[in-house]
N, C-alpha and C positions, 0 to 999 in steps of 0.2 A: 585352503584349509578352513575349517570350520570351527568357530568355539563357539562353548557354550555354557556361560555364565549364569549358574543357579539363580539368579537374582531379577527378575523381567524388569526392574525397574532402571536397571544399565542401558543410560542411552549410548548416544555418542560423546555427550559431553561428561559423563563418566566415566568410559573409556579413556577420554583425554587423562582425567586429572590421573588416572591409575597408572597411564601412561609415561606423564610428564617426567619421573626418573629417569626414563629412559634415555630420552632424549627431545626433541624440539618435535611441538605437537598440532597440526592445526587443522580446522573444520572443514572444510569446503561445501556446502549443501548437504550430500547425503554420505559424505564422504573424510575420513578421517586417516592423514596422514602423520604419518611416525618419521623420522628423519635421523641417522645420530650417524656422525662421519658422513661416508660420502654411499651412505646406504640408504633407503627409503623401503617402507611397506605400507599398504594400503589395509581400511578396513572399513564396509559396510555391513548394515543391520539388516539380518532377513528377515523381511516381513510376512513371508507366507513358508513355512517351513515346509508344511504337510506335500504345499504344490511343490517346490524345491525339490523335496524328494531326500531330504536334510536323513534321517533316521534311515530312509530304507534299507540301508546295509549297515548300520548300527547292531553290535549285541542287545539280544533285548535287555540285557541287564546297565545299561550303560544310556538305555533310551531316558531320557529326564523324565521324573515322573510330576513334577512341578511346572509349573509355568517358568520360562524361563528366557534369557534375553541369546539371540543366536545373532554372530556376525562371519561373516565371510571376510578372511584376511586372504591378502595376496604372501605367498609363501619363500617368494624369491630371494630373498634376505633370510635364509634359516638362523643366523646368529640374532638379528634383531629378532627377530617374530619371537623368537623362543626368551630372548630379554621382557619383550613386552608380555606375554603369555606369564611367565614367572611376578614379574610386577602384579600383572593382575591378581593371579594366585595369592598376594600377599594380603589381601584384600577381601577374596571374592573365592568361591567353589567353582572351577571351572572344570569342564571335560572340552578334547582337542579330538577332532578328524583327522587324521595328517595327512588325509588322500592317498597317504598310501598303503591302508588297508591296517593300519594301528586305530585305535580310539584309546585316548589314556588321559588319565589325571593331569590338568596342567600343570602340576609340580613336575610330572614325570618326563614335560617333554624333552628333549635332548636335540640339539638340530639334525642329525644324520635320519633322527626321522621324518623331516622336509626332505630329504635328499634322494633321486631313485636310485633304486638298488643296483 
């Protein structure tokens, strides 16, 4: 899954604190893990979107027209991602990839759309 937080100055370490409602939050190098129950999801920053290939299938109305901060979550946990996703929302203008062919407002995500059809 892919977000993307209007804001390019969202590290990792701002993802934590947006995070930290959620549940128990920690860094590891390039990497920022979520934890709450006996659930965990993962999150890196993508550094090279263009090469990525991040937008290519993005509407172009939904393409960020600002610079902006993009991290690659691991989707496996739909109830957390979509808790952390929401936290951040409260905060921050987010738009979500869900990989599976939605792009939507992170207010709007709902976990069944982590989920395959």
């Amino acid at each position: 899954m892919t977000l993307v937080v209007d804001d390019q100055t969202v590290d990792l370490i701002k993802l934590a604190a947006f995070a930290q409602p959620v549940g128990d939050v920690s860094i590891d190098g390039a990497v920022l893990t979520l934890q709450s129950g006996g659930e965990r999801c993962y999150a890196v920053k993508v550094s090279d979107p263009e090469a990525d290939g991040i937008f290519d299938d993005w509407p172009e109305a939904h393409v960020p027209k600002s610079p902006s901060a993009i991290f690659s979550v691991d989707y496996r946990t739909p109830d957390l991602v979509v808790a952390l996703v929401h936290s951040i929302a409260q905060w921050r203008s987010l738009t979500v990839d869900t990989n599976y062919g939605q792009v939507v407002s992170g207010g709007d995500l709902v976990p069944d759309m982590l989920r395959p059809t």
